[in-house]
N, C-alpha and C positions, 0 to 999 in steps of 0.2 A: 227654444234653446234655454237651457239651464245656465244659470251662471256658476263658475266656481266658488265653491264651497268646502270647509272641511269638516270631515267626518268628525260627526258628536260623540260621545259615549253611548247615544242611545244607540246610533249608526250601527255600531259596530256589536253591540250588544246584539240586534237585532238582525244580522246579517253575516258576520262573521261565524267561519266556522269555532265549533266547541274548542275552549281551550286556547284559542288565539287573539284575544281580548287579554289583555293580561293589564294588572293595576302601573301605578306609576312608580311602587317597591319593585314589584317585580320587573318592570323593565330597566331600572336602576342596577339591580342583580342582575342582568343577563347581560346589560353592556360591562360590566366589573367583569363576570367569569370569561367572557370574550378577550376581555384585556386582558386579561392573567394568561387566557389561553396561548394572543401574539407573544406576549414577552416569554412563555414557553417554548414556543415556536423559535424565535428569535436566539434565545438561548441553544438550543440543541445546532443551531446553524454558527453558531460563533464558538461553541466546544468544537465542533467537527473540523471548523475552519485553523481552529491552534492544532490542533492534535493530526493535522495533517491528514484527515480523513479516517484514521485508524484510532475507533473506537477504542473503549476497551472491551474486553472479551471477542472482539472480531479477529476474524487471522488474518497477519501478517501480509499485505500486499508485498508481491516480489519486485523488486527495483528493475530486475533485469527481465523483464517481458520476453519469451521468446527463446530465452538462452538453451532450454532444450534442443532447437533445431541445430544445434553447431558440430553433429557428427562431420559434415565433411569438413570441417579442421579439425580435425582429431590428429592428421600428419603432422601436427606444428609440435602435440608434447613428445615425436620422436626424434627432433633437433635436444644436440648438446644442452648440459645446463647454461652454459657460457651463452649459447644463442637464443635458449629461448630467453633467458630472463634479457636480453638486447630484446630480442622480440618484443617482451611485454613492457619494456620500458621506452618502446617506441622508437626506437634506432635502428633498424630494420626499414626495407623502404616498404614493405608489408606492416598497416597499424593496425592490427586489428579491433574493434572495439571494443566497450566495456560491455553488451551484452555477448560478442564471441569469449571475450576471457570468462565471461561468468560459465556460459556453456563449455569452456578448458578447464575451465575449476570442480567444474561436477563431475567429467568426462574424468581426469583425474583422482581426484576423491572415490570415485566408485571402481577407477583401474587400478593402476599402479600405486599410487597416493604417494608422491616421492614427495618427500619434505621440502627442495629447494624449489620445485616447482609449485606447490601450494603456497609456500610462503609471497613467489615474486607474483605470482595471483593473489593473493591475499592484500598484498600490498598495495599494487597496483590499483587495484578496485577499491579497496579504503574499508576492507572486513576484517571485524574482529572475530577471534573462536565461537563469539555466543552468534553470531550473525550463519555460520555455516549450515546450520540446519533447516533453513530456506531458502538455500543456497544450490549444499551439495546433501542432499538428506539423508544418502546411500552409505558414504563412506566410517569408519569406523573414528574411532576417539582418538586413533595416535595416526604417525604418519610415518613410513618409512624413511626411515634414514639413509643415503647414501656415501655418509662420512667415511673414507675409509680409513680401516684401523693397522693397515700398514704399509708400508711404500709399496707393495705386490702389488 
């Protein structure tokens, strides 16, 4: 039985594969670029973590997951304006949530696009104009207006 020992320069000179002997510079240099490499590392996990995962140059994660599936409430933007915005403002014993309004905001944007109803969606969900186009991506730049222009 041998006793423990450790490996000499000669050891490894003489045993070691090619290349994997390396001096006491070079192994000073590969633990430094190792470290350069964590705080690299380190780095790219603490940008991702402020910036809330959204890169820059990556697109836009949608807040509302899902809000595609909400044809079957499509029947709620054929209530009055008076009920739906009660509706969306959760007065109604029906509350729908904020992925069904996202999916009424689309469903409208790409329908009818009435102004009072984009607005009390718009509201209600917390979007600005610049926010619509990963929203509602269909509908046009303006919105119909319902105002009417005379007592008829």
């Amino acid at each position: 039985m041998t006793a423990n020992r450790k490996n000499t320069p000669s050891d490894l000179d003489q045993h070691a594969p090619e290349g994997m002997n390396l001096t006491e510079a070079e192994e000073k240099e590969a633990r430094k670029e190792g470290a350069k490499e964590d705080v690299k590392e380190a780095a790219k996990d603490a940008h991702r973590y402020l910036t809330d995962g959204q890169l820059p140059g990556e697109p836009k994660v949608n807040p509302f997951q899902g809000h595609d599936e909400s044809q079957q409430y499509a029947y709620l933007l054929d209530y009055g304006v008076a009920q739906f915005e009660r509706l969306v403002a959760g007065k109604e014993d029906f509350k729908p949530s904020d992925v069904q309004l996202a999916g009424l905001l689309n469903l409208e944007r790409n329908g009818q696009n009435r102004t009072p109803y984009v607005r009390a969606l718009m509201k209600k969900l917390g979007l600005k104009t610049d926010d619509l186009p990963e929203i509602a991506p269909g509908g046009p730049s303006y919105t119909n207006d319902l105002t009417a222009i005379s007592d008829l």
